[in-house]
N, C-alpha and C positions, 0 to 999 in steps of 0.2 A: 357294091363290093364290100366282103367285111372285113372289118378292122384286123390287126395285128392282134390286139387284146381282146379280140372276142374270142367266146369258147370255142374250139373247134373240134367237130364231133372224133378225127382220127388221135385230138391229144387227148381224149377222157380217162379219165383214171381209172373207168371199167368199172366191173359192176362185180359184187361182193360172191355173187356165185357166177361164174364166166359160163357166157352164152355163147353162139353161135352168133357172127352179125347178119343181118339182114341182107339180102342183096339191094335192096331198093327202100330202104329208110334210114335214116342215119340214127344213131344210139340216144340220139335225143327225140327224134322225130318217133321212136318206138317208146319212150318214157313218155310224152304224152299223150301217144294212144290208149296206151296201159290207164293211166290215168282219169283217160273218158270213159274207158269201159270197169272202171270199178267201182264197186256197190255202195262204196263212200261218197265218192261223186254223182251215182243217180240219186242219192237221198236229199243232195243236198236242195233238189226240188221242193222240198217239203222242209227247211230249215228255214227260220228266223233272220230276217238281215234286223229292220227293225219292228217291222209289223209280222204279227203271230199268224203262221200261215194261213189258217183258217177267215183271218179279218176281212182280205178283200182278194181278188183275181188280179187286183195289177200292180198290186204292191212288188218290191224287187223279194226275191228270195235268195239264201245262199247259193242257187246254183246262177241265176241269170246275173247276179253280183259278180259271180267269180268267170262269168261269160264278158260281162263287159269290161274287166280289169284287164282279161289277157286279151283284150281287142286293143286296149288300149297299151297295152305293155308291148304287143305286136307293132304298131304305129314307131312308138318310140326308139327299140329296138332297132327299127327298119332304118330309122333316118340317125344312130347310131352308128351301126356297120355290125351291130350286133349277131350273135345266132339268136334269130327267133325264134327257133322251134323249142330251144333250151328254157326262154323268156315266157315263153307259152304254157311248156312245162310246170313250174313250178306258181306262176299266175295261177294256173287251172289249181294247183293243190294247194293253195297258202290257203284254204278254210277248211279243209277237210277234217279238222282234229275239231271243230265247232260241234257244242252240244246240241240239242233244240231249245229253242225260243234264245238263238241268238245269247249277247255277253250276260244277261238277266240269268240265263243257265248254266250259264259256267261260272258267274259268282257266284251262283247256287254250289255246282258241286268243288269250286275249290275251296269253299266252306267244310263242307263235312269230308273232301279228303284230305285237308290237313294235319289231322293225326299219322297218314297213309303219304304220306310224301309228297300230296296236293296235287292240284290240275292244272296243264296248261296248255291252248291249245295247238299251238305252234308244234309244243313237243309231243302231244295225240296225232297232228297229223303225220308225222315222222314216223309212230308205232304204228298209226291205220299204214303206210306204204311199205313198212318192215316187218309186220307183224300180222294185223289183225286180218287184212285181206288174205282170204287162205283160199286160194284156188287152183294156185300153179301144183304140177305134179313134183316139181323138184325144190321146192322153196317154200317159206311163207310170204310174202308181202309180195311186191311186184318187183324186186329185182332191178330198182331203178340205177343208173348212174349214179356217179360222189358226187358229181355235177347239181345234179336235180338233188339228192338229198342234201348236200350241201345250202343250194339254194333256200327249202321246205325250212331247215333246223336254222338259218343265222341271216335272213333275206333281211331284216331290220336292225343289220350289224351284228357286231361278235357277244356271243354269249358267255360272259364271265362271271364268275361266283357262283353262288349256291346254282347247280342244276337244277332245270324241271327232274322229277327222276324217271319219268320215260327218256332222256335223253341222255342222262348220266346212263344208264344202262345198255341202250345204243352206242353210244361214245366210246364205251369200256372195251368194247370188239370190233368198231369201223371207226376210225379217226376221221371227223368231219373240218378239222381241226377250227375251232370253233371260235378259237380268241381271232383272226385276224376277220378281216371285214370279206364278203360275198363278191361274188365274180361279179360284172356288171351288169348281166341278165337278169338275174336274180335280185339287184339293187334294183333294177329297172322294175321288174314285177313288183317290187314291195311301195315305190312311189306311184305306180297304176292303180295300188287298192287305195291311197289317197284321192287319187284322183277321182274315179270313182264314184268313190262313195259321197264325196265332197260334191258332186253334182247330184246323184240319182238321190240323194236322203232330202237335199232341194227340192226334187221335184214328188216324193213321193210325201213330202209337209204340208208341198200344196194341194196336194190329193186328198188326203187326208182332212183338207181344209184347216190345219191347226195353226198357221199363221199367213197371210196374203201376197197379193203378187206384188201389191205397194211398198208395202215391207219388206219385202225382196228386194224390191228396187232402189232400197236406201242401203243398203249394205256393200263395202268395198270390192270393186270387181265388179259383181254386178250393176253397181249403175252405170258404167260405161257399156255395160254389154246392154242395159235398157235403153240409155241414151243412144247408141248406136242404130238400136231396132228399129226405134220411136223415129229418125231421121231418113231412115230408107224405106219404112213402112209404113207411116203416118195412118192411126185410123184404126190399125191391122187389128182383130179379134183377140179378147185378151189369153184366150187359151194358144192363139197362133204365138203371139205376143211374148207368151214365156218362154215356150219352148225353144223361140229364136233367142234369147236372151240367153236362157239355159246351153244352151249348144256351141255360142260363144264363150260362157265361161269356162268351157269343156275345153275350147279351142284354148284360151290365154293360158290356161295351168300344164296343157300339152305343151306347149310351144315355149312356156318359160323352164320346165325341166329341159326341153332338146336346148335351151342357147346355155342355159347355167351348166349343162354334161359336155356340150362343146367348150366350155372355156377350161372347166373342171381338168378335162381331157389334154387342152393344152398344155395347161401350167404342168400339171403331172408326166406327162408324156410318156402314158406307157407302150412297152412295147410288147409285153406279155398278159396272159389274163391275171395270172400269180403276179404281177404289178399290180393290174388293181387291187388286189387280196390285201399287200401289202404297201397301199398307196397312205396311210394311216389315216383316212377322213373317208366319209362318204362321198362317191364322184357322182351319183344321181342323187338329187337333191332341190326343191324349192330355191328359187333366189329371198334374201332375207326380208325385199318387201311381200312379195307375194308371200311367203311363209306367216307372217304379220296379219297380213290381211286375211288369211285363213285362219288365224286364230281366232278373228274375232268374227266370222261366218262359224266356226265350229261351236264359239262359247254362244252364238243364236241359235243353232241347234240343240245343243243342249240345253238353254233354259225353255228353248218354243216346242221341243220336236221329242226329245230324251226324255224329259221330266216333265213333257206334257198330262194333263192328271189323267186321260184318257191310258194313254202308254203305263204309268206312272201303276195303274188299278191293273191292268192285266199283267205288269209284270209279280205284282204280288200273288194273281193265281197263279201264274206259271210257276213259280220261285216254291210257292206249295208244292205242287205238283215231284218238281225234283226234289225238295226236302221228305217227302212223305214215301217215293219209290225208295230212296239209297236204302233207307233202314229196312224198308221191306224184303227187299231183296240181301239184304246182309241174313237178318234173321229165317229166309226163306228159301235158300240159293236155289231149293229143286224145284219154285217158279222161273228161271232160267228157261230157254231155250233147249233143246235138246243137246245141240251143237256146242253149247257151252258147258255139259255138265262133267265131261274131260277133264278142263280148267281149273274147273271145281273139284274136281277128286283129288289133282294134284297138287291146289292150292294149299300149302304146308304153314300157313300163318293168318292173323284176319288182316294183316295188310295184306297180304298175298288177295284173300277173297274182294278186300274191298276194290283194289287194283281190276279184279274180274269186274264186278260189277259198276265198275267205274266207266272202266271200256264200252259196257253195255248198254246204260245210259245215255252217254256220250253220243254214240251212234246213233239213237232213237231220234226220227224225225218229229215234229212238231205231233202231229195228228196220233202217232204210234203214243207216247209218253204219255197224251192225255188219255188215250183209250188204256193203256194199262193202269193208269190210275184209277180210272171208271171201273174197271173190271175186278181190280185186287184191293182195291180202297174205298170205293165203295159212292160215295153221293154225288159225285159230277161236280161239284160245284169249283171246277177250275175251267171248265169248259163251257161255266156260262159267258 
């Protein structure tokens, strides 16, 4: 049954260009179809979660990342009272504004667009659903809900002070209203991509071999889920071994958002979803040991897995790679796409151009960015 404070698709705030509704989906459940079928979302097959797509086949990617966050956002949701389909929604798009090779690419280009109003990708994925996807005959972007861009723009609380400026400029003609906190779908999706990525970066560490399953098993959280394996399993194969371990501490970080969002729930007692909006704290949320204990599983990551020196040397080619396209294409705009050279004509400033070619960038999946550097830059040497 769902809650009082869940979204409900007949109270939505409607969509910036009014449609026709569906007979047989509901305005949420067509927000993320929209979403699977856009050109943002099939690339992200070929984007960076933290191995460079090219490195291995079973490394996670930005698409199978953003597959199992709204699997899990779905789960949580469900035993909420939540609307899933709204939760699904914006799961599926909270990467879509990601550059290629992952955050290595986007310190890259918020570097060189910081004369230009800078990058960020929360507020890119906003413009790829408002803007850049251009297929519809009567719009640009897909025409989502306030609901789903609501979620997309402030899913990690309220955005205050200096704006990204894709979002300042969205904002200026659709009030997302951005200071108070996200519906609880939305909050829900944004603790999903913790969770997450807090297990699959585990397992893709171990893959990669750059720290072991013993050392895994001394880390909080995890050694009860080791201890637990090693008692029901004794003996068990060490790859069966992890995974059952893995899968449990999938279970505990699920199961302590659902009891700390029931109690949240309580104490707040909303009765509307605009309650949660304006409940003034996050109601999905970590409990404060588990939050702890994930700190210091994150800060093993980062010194085992982040700044591992392997990682560590490719992010340097990559980091070329976008340092060396942005000026090329400033100084070059008629290497552009055809599609793009519109933009171009009407671009009436060089933040205007860089903005273009920021977009373009942006979008460019792992394998694209390095081949246009081969092609226009000339020695390859980021794609050894």
């Amino acid at each position: 049954m769902r809650a009082s404070y869940a979204s409900a698709p007949g109270d939505s705030r409607g969509r910036l260009y009014p449609e026709d509704e569906s007979a047989f989906r509901s305005c949420f459940q067509r927000d993320r179809d929209r979403i699977i079928h856009a050109s943002a979302f099939r690339r992200l097959k070929h984007k960076t979660q933290v191995f460079i797509e090219h490195e291995g086949d079973y490394f996670r990617t930005r698409l199978t990342h953003s597959i199992e966050v709204a699997q899990v956002a779905r789960t949580i949701s469900g035993a909420l009272g939540l609307n899933a389909e709204l939760t699904e929604a914006v799961a599926l798009a909270h990467d879509l504004g990601h550059t290629p090779f992952g955050h290595t690419g986007e310190d890259a280009l918020s570097e060189l667009m910081e004369p230009y109003g800078g990058f960020d990708h929360n507020a890119q994925a906003l413009r790829i659903v408002t803007d850049l996807e251009r297929h519809y005959a009567e719009f640009d972007g897909l025409n989502l809900t306030w609901e789903t861009l609501e979620g997309i723009a402030k899913h990690n609380g309220p955005v205050v002070g200096d704006l990204p400026w894709a979002l300042e400029v969205y904002q200026a003609h659709h009030d997302l209203e951005l200071g108070t906190y996200a519906s609880a779908e939305a909050q829900v999706a944004a603790i999903s991509d913790d969770v997450a990525y807090n297990h699959h970066d585990l397992h893709d560490g171990l893959r990669a071999e750059l720290f072991s399953t013993d050392e895994l098993a001394e880390l909080p959280i995890l050694k009860g889920c080791f201890d637990r394996v090693d008692e029901l399993y004794p003996g068990l194969n060490y790859y069966r071994r992890r995974h059952e371990a893995l899968r449990r501490f999938f279970g505990v970080l699920v199961e302590d958002v659902i009891g700390v969002a029931q109690a949240s729930l309580l104490r707040a007692a909303p009765e509307t979803a605009d309650d949660i909006r304006h409940a003034g704290f996050q109601i999905i949320q970590f409990s404060d040991p588990v939050f702890a204990d994930l700190k210091v599983i994150r800060d093993f990551l980062f010194n085992r897995m982040y700044r591992a020196p392997s990682v560590v040397e490719m992010r340097k080619k990559v980091t070329q790679v976008v340092e060396e396209l942005f000026p090329f294409f400033m100084a070059n705009p008629e290497n552009l796409p055809k599609q793009w050279r519109k933009d171009v004509e009407e671009a009436d400033s060089k933040t205007a151009l860089a903005r273009i070619v920021s977009d373009y960038i942006a979008g460019m999946t792992d394998r694209f960015a390095i081949q246009c550097h081969e092609r226009f830059l000339g020695d390859g040497a980021a794609s050894n």
